[in-house]
LUMRO-506248 format. One line per 2 residues: number of its first residue (from 1); their letters; for each residue x, y, z of C-alpha. Coordinates in steps of 0.2 Angstrom, whole numbers, plus 2048, in hexadecimal, padded with zeros to 3 digits. Layout:
BEGIN
NUM) A) X:Y:Z ~ ...
***
This chain:
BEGIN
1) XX) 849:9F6:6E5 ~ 859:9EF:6E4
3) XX) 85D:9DB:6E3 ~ 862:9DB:6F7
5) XX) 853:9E3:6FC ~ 848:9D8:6F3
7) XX) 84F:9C8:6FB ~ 84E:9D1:70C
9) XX) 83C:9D3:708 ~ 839:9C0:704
11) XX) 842:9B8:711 ~ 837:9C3:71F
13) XX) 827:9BE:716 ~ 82F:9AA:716
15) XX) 833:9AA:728 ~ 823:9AA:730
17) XX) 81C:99B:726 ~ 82C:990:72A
19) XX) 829:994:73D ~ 819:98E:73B
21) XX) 81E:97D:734 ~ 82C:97B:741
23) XX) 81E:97C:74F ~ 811:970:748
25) XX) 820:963:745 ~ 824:965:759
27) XX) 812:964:75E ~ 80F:953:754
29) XX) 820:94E:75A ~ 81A:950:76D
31) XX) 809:94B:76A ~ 810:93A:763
33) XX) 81D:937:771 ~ 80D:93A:77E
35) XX) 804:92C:774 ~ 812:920:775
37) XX) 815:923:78A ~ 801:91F:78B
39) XX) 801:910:77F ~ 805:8FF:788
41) XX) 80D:8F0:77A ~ 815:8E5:788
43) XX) 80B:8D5:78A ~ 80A:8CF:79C
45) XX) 816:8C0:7A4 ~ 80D:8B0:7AC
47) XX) 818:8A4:7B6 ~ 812:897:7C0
49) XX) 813:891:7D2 ~ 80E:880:7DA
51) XX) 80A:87C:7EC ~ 80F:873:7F4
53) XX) 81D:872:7E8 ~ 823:85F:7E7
55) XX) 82B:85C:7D9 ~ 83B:851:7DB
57) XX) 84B:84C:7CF ~ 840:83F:7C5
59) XX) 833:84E:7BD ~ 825:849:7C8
61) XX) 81A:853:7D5 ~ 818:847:7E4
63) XX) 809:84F:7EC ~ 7F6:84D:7E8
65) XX) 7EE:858:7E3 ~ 7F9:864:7DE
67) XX) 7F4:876:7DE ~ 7F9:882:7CE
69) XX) 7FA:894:7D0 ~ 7FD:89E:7C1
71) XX) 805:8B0:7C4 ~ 803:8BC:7B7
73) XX) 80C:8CF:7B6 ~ 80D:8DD:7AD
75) XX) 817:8EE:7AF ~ 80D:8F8:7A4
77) XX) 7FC:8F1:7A9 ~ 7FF:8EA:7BA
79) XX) 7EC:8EA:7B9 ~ 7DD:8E0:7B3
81) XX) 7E8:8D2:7AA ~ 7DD:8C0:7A7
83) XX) 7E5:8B0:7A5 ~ 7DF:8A0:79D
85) XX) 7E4:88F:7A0 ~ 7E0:87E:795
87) XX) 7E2:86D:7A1 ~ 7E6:85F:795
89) XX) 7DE:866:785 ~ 7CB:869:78E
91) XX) 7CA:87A:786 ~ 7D1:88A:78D
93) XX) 7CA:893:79D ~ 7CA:8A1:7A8
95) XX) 7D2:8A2:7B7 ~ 7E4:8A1:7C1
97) XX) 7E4:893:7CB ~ 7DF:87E:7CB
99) XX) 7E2:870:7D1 ~ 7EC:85F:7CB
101) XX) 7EA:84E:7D2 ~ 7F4:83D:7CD
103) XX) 7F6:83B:7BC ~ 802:843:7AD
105) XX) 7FA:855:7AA ~ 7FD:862:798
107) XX) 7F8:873:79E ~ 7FA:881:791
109) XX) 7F6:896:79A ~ 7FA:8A7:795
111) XX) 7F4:8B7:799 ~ 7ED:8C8:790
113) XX) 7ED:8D9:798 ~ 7E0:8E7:797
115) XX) 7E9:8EE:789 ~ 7E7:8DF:77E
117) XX) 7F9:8D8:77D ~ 7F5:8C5:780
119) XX) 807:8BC:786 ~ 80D:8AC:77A
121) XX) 803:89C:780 ~ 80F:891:78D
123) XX) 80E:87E:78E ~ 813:875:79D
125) XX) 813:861:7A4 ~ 80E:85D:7B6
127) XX) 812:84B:7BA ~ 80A:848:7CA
129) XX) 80D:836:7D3 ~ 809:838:7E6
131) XX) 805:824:7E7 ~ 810:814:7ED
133) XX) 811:803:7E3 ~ 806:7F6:7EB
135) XX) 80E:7E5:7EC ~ 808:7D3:7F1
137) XX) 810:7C3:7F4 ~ 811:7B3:7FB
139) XX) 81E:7A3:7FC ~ 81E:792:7F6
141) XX) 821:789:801 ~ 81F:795:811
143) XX) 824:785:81F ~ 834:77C:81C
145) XX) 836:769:826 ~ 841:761:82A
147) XX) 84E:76A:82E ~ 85A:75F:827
149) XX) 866:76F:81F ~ 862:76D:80E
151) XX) 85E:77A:802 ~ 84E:77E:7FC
153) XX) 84A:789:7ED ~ 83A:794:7F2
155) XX) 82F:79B:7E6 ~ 829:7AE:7EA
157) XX) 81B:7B6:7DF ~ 811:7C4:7E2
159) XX) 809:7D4:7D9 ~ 80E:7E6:7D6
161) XX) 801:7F3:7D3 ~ 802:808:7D3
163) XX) 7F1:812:7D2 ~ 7FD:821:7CC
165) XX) 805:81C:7BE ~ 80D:80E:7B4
167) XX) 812:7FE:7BD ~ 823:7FC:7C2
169) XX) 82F:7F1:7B7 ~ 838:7E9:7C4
171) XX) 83A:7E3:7D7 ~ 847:7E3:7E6
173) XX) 847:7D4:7F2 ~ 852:7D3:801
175) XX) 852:7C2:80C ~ 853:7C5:81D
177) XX) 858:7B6:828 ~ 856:7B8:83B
179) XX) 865:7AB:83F ~ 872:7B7:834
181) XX) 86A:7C8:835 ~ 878:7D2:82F
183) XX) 87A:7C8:81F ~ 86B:7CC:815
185) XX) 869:7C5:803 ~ 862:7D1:7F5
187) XX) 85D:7D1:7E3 ~ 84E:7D7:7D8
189) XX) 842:7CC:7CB ~ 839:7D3:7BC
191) XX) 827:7D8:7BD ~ 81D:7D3:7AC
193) XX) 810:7E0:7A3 ~ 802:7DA:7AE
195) XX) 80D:7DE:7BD ~ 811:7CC:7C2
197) XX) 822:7C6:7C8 ~ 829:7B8:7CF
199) XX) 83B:7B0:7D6 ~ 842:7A1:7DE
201) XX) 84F:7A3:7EF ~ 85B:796:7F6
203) XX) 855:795:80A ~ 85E:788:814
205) XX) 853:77E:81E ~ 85B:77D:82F
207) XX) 857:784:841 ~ 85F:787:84F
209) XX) 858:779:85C ~ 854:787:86C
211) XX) 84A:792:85E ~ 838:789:862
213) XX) 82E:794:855 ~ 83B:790:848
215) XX) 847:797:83D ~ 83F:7A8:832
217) XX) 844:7AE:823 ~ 83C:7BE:81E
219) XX) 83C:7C2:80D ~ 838:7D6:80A
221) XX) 831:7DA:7F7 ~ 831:7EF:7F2
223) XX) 82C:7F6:7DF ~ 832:808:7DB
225) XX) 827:812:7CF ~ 82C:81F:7C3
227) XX) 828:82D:7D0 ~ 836:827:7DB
229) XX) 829:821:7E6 ~ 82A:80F:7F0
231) XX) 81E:802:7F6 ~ 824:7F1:801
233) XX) 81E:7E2:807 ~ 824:7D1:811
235) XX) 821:7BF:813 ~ 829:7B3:81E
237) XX) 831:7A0:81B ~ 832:795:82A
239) XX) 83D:787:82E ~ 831:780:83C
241) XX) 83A:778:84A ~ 82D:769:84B
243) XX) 820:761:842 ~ 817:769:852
245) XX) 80E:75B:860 ~ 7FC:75D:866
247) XX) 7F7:76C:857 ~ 7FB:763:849
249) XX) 805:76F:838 ~ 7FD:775:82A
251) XX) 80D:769:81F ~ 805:758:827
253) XX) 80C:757:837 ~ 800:74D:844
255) XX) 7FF:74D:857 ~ 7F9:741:862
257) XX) 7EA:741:871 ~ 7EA:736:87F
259) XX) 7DA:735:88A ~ 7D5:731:89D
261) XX) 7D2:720:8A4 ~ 7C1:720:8A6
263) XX) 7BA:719:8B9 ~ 7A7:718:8C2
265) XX) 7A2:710:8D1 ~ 78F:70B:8D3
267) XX) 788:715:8E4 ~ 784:70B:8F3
269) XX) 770:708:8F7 ~ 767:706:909
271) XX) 76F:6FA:913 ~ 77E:6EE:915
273) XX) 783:6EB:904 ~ 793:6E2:8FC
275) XX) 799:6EA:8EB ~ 7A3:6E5:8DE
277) XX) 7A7:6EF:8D1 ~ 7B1:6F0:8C1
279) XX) 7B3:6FE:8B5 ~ 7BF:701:8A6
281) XX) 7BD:711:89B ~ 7C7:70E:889
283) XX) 7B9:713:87D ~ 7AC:70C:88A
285) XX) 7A9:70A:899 ~ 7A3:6F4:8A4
287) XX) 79B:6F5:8B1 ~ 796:6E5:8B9
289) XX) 794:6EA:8CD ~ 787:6DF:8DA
291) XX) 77E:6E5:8E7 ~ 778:6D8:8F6
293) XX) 76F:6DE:904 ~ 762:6D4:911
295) XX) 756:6E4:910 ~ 74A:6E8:902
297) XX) 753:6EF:8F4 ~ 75B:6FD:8F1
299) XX) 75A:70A:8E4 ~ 764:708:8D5
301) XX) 774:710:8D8 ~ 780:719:8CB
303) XX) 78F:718:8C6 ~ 79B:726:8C2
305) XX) 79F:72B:8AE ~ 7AD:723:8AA
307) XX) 7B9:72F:8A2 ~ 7BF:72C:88F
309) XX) 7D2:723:88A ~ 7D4:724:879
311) XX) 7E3:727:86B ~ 7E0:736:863
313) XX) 7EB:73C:852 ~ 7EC:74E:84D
315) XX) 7ED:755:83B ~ 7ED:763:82F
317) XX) 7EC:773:833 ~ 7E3:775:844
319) XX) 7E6:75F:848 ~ 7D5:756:84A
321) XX) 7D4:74A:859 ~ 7CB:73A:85A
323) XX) 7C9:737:86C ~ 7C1:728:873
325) XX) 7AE:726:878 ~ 7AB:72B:889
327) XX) 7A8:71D:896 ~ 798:717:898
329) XX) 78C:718:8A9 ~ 790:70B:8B7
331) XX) 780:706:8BD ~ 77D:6FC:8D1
333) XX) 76E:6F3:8D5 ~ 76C:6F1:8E7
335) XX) 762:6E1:8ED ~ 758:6DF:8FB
***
């Protein structure tokens, strides 16, 4: 056997084992593309969703309570995916959805799908105001008198308090004055870190002489907390139009009473009788009235209460009257 026909030989014994290797490299080939189709290595997306959804430029939710959602997906495992959520670092739980009231909230959520492919841990604030400033105040002095156009510098005072959050730094005042209505005066104050404040305002005491309830000036206090959320409230200065008659004022103005004359006549007994009679009422009441008659005597007559004169003053608040006594009973003695 020549050289050529020895290679012949060989090469037909070789091909059958290399066919063999050429098919078991495309049956691992295939078998490892089928394994990669049925392995899922996408982890699953959570975003979240608020309702109702009242979050404004200043970062805050304005609603109370505020519920969460949180929506997780996933392509390759559309199904059984579990989230977890952790409310201001309680520990982590199961579940999708909760609840937020007023308050500033950390929550920290993700999601793992059936496969096993747990999505990175996402933090997130919620700041959740959905409550006004409270404010109080009052005016020192509240009554201006007498209306003699001077000014006079009044002290307004009060307190500012919000359930939600921090108290507010500052306050807006506006005066408004019912003689010039269109001219309003405005200004803010400072409120102290126990949510005091306190400022002084020029009002001019004067009054138009028809306006019988006086001159009002109405002085409108408002806070804004950091939540862009707004609380008011009012007073009132008066320039009174009197010190006021028969009422008395609460500065010291006094009224005055003035009572009845008081009068009585003694009654008429049996028979023919002659009567004088005499009776004044300032406090009390004289009665010196005769009877004469030529029958036997009559029965005591009597007179009529007298009524009440006396000078009565009025002071303080609700004016106290001190009226005079009431006059006393006439009395007539008939004689026989």
């Amino acid at each position: 056997m020549n050289l050529s026909s020895i290679l012949r030989a060989g090469a037909r014994r070789a091909m059958p084992a290399t066919r063999r290797r050429r098919r078991c490299a495309a049956e691992v080939t295939l078998l490892e593309g089928r394994l990669l189709l049925a392995t899922d290595l996408t982890a699953p997306v959570t975003t979240v969703q608020v309702v109702p959804d009242t979050l404004n430029s200043r970062g805050y939710y304005t609603a109370s309570p505020e519920r969460v959602n949180l929506l997780a997906s996933d392509p390759d495992s559309p199904d059984g995916i579990a989230t977890f959520y952790n409310i201001d670092n309680a520990g982590f739980v199961s579940g999708n959805t909760f609840r937020l009231t007023n308050g500033n909230h950390t929550v920290q959520f993700y999601s793992v799908d059936a496969s096993g492919n747990r999505e990175a841990t996402h933090t997130q604030a919620f700041n959740i105001d959905s409550t006004v400033p409270v404010l109080t105040v009052s005016a020192s002095p509240s009554r201006l008198f007498p209306p003699n156009h001077k000014i006079i510098r009044a002290t307004i005072s009060g307190h500012v308090s919000d359930a939600s959050g921090g108290v507010p730094n500052s306050v807006r005042y506006t005066i408004l004055d019912e003689q010039n209505p269109s001219r309003p005066t405005t200004g803010t104050a400072r409120v102290d870190a126990n949510g005091d404040y306190a400022f002084t305002v020029p009002l001019q005491a004067s009054r138009s002489g028809q306006d019988k309830d006086g001159r009002q000036y109405t002085i409108v206090v408002s806070s804004t907390d950091e939540a862009g959320n707004t609380g008011s409230t009012t007073t009132v200065v008066t320039v009174l139009h009197d010190r006021g008659n028969h009422s008395g004022t609460d500065d010291d103005g006094s009224g005055s009473g003035q009572g009845n004359t008081g009068s009585g006549d003694g009654t008429r007994g049996p028979g023919k009788t002659r009567q004088i009679r005499t009776n004044k009422g300032r406090g009390k009441s004289k009665d010196d009235g005769k009877q004469h008659s030529p029958t036997p005597a009559g029965p005591i007559g009597n007179g009529n209460q007298g009524e009440d004169k006396g000078q009565g003053k009025d002071k303080g608040d609700h004016g106290n009257s001190e009226h005079g006594n009431n006059g006393d009973h006439g009395n007539g003695h008939g004689k026989g």
